[in-house]
C-alpha positions in Angstrom: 0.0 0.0 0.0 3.1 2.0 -0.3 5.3 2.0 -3.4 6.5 5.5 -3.5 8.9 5.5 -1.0 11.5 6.0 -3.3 10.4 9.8 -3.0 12.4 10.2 -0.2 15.9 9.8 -2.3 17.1 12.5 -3.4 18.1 13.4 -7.4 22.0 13.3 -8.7 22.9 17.2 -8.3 23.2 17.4 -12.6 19.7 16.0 -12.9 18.4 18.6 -10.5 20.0 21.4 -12.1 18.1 20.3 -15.4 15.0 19.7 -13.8 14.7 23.0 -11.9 15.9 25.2 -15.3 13.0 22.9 -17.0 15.9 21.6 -19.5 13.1 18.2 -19.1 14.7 16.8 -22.6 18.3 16.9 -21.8 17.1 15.9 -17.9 15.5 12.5 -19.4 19.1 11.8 -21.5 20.6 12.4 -18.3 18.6 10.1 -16.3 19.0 7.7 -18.7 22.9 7.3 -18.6 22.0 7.2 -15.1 19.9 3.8 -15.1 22.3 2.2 -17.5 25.1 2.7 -14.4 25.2 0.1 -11.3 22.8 2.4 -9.1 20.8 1.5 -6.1 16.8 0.1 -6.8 15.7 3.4 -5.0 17.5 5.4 -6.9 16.4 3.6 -10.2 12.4 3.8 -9.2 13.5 7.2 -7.9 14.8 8.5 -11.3 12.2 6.8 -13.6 9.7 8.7 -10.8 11.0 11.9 -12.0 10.4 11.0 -15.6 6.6 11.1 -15.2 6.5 14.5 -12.6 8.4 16.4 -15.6 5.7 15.4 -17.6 3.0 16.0 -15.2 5.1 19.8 -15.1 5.2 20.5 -18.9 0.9 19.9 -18.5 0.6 22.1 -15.3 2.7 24.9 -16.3 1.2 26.0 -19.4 1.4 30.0 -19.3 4.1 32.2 -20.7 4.7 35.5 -19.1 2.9 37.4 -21.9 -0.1 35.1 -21.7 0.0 35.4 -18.4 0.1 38.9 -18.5 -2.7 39.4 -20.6 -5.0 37.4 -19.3 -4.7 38.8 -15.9 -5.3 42.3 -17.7 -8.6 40.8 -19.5 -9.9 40.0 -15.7 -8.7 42.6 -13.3 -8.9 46.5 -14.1 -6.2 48.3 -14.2 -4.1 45.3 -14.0 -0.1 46.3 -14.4 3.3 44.1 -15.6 4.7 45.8 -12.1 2.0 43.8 -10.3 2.4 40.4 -11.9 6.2 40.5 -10.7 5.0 41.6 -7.3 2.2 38.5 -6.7 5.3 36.2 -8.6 7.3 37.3 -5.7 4.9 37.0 -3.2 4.3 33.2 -4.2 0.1 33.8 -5.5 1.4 33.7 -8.6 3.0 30.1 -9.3 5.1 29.3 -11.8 8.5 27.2 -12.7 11.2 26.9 -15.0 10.9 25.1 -18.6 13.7 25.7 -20.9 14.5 28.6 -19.2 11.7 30.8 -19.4 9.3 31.5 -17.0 5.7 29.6 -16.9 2.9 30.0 -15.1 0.5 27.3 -13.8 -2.6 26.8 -15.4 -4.4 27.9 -12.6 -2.3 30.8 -11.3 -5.7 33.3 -12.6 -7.7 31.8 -9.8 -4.9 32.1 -7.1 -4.2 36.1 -8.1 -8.2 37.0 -8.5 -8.4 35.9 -4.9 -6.2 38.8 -3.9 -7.7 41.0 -6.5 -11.2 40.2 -6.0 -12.3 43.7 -5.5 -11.3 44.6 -8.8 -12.7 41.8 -10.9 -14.5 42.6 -14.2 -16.9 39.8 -13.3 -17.7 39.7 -10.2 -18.0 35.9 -8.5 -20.6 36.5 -5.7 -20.4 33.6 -2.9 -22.7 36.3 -0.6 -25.0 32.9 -0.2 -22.8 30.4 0.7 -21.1 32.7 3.0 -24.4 33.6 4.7 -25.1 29.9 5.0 -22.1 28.9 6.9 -22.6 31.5 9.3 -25.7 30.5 9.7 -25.5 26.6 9.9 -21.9 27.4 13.1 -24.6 29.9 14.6 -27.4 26.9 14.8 -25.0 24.1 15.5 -23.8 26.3 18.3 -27.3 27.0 19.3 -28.9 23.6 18.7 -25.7 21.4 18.8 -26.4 19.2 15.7 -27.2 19.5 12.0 -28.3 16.7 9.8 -28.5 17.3 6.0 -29.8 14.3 3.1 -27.5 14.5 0.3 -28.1 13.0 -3.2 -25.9 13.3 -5.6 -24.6 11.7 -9.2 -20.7 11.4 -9.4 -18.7 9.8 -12.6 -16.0 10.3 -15.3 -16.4 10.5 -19.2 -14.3 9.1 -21.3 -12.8 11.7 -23.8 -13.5 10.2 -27.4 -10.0 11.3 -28.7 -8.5 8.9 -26.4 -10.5 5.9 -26.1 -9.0 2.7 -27.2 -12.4 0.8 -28.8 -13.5 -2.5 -28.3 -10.5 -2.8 -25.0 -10.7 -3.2 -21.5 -11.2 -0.3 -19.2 -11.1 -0.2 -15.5 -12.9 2.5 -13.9 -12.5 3.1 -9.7 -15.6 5.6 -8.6 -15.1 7.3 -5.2 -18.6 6.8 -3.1 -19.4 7.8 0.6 -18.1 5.5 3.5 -19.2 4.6 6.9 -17.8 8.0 8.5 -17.9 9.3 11.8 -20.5 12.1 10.4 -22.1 9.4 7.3 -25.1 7.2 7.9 -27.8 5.8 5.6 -25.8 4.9 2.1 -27.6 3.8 -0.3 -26.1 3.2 -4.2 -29.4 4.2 -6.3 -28.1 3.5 -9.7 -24.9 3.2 -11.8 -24.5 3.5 -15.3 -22.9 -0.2 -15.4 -23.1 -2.9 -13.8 -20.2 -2.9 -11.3 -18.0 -5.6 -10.6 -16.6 -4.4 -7.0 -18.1 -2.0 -4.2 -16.4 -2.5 -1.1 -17.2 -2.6 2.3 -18.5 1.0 3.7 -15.5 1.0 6.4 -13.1 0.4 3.7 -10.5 3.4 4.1 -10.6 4.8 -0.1 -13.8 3.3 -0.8 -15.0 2.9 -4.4 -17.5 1.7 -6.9 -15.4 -0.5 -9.7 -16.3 -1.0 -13.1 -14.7 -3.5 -16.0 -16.4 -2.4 -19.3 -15.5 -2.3 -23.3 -14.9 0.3 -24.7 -17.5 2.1 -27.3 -16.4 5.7 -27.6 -16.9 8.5 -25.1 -18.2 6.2 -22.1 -19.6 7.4 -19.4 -19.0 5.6 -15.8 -21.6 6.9 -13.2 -22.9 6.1 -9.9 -25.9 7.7 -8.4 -25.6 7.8 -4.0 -27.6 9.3 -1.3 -26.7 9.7 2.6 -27.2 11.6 5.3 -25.0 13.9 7.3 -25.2 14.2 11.0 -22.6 16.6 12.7 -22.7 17.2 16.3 -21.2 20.5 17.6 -18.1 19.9 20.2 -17.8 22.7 23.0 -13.7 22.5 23.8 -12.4 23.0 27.3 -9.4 22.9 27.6 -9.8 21.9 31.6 -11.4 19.0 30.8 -8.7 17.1 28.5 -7.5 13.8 30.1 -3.7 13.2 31.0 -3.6 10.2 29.6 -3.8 9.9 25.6 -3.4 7.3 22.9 -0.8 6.9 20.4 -2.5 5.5 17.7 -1.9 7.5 14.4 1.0 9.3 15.4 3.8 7.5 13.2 5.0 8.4 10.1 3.7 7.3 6.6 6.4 7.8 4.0 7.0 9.7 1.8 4.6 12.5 2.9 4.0 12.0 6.8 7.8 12.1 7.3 9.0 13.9 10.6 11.7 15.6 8.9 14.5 17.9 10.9 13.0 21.0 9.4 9.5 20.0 10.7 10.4 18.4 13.7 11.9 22.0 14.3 8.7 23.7 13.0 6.5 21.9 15.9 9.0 22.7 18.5 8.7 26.1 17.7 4.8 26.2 17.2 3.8 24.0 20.3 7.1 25.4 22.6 6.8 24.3 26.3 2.7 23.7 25.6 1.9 20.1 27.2 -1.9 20.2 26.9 -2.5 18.2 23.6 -5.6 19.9 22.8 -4.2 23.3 23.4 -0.8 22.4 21.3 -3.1 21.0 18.3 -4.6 24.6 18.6 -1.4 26.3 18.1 -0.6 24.3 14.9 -4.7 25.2 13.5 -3.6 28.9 14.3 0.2 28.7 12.8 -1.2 26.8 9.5 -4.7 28.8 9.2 -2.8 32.4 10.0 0.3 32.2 7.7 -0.7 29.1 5.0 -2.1 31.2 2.2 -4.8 29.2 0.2 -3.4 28.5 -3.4 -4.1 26.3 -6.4 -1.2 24.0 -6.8 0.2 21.7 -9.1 -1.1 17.8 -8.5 0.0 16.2 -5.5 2.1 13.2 -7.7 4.1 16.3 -8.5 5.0 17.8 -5.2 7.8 15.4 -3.4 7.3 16.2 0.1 3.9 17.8 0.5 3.8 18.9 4.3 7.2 20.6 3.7 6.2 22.3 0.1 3.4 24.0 2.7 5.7 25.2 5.4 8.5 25.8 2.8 6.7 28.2 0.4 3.5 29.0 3.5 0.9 28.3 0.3 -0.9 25.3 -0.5 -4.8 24.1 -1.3 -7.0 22.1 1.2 -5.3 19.0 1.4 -1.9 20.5 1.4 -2.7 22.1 4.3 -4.6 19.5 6.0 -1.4 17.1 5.6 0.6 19.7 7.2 -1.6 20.0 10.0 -1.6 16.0 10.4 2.4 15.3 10.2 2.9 18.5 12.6 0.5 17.1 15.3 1.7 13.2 14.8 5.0 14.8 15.7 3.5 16.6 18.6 2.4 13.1 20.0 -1.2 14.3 19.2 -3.6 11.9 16.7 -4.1 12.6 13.5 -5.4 11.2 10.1 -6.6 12.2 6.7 -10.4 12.8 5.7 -11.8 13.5 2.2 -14.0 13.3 -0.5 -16.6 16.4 -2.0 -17.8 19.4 -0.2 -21.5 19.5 -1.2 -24.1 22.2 -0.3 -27.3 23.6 -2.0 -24.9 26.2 -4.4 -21.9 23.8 -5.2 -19.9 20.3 -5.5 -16.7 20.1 -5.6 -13.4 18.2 -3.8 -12.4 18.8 -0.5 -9.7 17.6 2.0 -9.7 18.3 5.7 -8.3 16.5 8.8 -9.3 14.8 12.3 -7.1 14.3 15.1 -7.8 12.8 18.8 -7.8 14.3 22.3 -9.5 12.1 25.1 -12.3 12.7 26.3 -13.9 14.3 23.2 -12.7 11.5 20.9 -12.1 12.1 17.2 -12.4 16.3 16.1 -12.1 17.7 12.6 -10.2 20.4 11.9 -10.9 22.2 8.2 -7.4 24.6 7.8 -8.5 26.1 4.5 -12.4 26.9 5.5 -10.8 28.2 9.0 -7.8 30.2 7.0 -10.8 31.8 5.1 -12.5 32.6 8.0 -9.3 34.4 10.1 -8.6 36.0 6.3 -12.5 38.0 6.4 -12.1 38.1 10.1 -14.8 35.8 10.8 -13.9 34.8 14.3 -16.3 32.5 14.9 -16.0 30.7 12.0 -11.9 30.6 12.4 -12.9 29.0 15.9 -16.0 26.7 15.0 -13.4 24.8 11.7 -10.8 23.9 14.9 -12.9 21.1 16.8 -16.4 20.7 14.2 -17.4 20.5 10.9 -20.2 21.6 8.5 -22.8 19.1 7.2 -22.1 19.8 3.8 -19.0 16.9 3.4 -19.2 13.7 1.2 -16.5 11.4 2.9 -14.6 8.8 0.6 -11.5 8.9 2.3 -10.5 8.3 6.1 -6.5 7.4 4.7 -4.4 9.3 2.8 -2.4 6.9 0.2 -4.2 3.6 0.7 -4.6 1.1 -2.0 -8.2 0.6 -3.6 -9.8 -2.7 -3.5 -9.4 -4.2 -6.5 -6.0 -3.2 -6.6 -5.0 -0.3 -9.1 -2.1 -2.0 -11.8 -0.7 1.7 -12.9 0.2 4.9 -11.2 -3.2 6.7 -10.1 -3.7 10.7 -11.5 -3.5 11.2 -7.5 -1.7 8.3 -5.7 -2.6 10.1 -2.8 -6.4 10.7 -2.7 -9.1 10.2 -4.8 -12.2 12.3 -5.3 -13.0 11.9 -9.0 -12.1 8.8 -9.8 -9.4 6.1 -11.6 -9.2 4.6 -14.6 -6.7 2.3 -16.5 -6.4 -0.1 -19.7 -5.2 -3.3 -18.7 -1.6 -2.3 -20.3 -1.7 1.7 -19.0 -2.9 4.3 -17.3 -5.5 6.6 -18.1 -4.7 10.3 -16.6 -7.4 12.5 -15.3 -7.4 16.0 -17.7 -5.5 14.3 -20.7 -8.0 11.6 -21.5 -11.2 11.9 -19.1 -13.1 14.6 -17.2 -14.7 14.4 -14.2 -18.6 14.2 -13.8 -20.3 15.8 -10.2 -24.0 16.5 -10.5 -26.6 17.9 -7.3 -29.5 15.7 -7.4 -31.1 16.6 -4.1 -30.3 18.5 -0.6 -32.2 19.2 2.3 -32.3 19.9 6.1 -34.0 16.8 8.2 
């Protein structure tokens, strides 16, 4: 359930000095005379890894400057070249190296409009969903519970340019799991027949499909559930002095207690010996100074809690993973949780966290809604996201990197996670983007 521990090895200093000026042809000669020497088995898997990220890069980074340029011009007024060096430097607007020249990732527009949302030519109103989440913490705080049916239809198309007639394609669906806050599943329909669902406590569960080809194909499954989320009132007086150790080891290559972040958590937690009060600190470090940002797929990011702290940017589950390798190294519980954030205006993926203090149990802990939330000084909201959680979540995943069930042959689009779905020939991979797009669909939501 772990074959990418190779990431941890490090790259022979002339391949990384062609890899990081984006010289990805003469990089790829170079790691070739490489595997052709009496190297190590890590270092082999390790250097053919690197092959596929500097494709993954060439796809991601897309943008010249120019381009760039002009297309932040087209969305912001009064939008300057002075500017776009400005948010380069201050790391909203990403880009890399390829031959050279300076490119900027496909998604760098929607990391810079969030600074320059004020000045938008079209204006993106989330007035409603904002209004909502106040207004669900306010009754959960009130109430102390909220319980939501969901009903949703999730799937993947297969884009006809890249469909291999008359084969064998393998299709993994993500689908709701037995979750702390998930009762009442129930699989309504599915566009096939499917050959596998596993168990609803399985930790990346999935809907599997083994189909023909015909052209375009599309793999659906159609899911209902219900949400129940009790609100947790936190004292810090009432925390037990004896806790458990369960989920505080490290899971290579990502949970890795590293010097630099062994450092990081001495100086976040200091002389703090309360376990919920040091898991605090690391929700206020993290949700205070991680900027939200857009970021390459995690296949492509080698060490994913120190990219975070490194560069103090990252999206959902970047952050989340930070928060979970800093608190394992605190001592304090902590594990993955993901799937689709789901209310009545959107659907989309999401990745948050949960970590354990005796005597309240398991607590969630969402770092990019409560970075949000301290960003708009929302106080209540930066303090509900440390300890409780929306009703709005679609869990698929309670592990982060876990094998699916029937076993994936190739290297998934996101080894990591999975919140769109798989799919694979029996000879390759198929890649999410390149040669199928993702299907999420709001059937139904309501209060009960």
């Amino acid at each position: 359930m772990n074959r990418l521990k190779h990431l941890v090895a490090d790259l022979p200093e002339d391949v990384k000095k062609l890899v990081t000026y984006g010289d990805f042809k003469r990089a790829n000669k170079l790691i070739g005379i490489y595997m052709d020497r009496n190297i190590s088995i890590m270092l082999k898997e390790r250097l053919d890894f690197e092959r596929h990220r500097m494709e993954i890069l060439k796809k991601e980074y897309i943008y010249t400057y120019d381009d760039a340029l002009k297309m932040a011009q087209e969305k912001i007024k009064d939008f300057t070249k002075e500017e776009l060096d400005n948010l380069k430097d201050q790391r909203y607007a990403d880009w890399i190296y390829i031959d050279g020249k300076v490119m900027f990732h496909l998604m760098f527009l929607e990391n810079i409009s969030k600074v320059s949302k004020q000045r938008l030519i079209n204006q993106d109103n989330n007035d409603k969903r904002s209004m909502l989440l106040d207004e669900i913490v306010d009754d959960m705080i009130e109430k102390g519970e909220k319980r939501y049916f969901i009903h949703v239809k999730t799937g993947v198309k297969l884009k006809k340019e890249g469909s291999r007639i008359n084969e064998t394609v393998r299709v993994h669906l993500p689908i709701p799991q037995n979750a702390i806050q998930i009762r009442n599943i129930k699989i309504l329909n599915t566009s096939h027949k499917p050959k596998v669902i596993s168990l609803e406590t399985y930790p990346q569960r999935t809907i599997y499909f083994e189909e023909k080809v015909k052209g375009e194909d599309v793999f659906t499954v159609e899911y209902s559930y219900e949400n129940h989320v009790k609100y947790t009132e936190l004292d810090y007086e009432k925390v037990s002095d004896v806790q458990p150790k369960f989920y505080t080891e490290e899971w290579l290559p990502h949970i890795a207690f590293t010097p630099f972040l062994v450092d990081l958590a001495k100086e976040i937690v200091g002389n703090e010996t309360n376990p919920l009060r040091k898991a605090r600190k690391i929700y206020d470090y993290i949700t205070k100074n991680v900027q939200y940002s857009y970021v390459r797929p995690y296949v492509a990011i080698l060490s994913i809690p120190e990219y975070a702290a490194y560069n103090l940017k990252g999206d959902c589950g970047v952050q989340a993973l930070l928060f979970i390798t800093l608190c394992r190294i605190a001592g304090i519980p902590a594990r993955w949780q993901s799937g689709l954030y789901v209310n009545p205006y959107s659907i989309g993926c999401h990745d948050w966290a949960q970590f354990y203090v005796e005597p309240y149990g398991w607590l969630f802990a969402d770092l990019s809604f409560g970075g949000s939330a301290y960003r708009n000084n929302n106080g209540k909201r930066w303090n509900f996201y440390f300890g409780n959680l929306d009703p709005f979540r679609m869990v698929a995943n309670s592990a982060f990197q876990y094998e699916f069930l029937p076993k994936k042959n190739f290297l998934r689009s996101d080894p990591y996670d999975n919140q769109i779905g798989e799919v694979e020939y029996l000879d390759e991979a198929v890649y999410s983007g390149d040669e199928f797009e993702s299907i999420k669909e709001i059937i139904d939501i309501h209060e009960i």
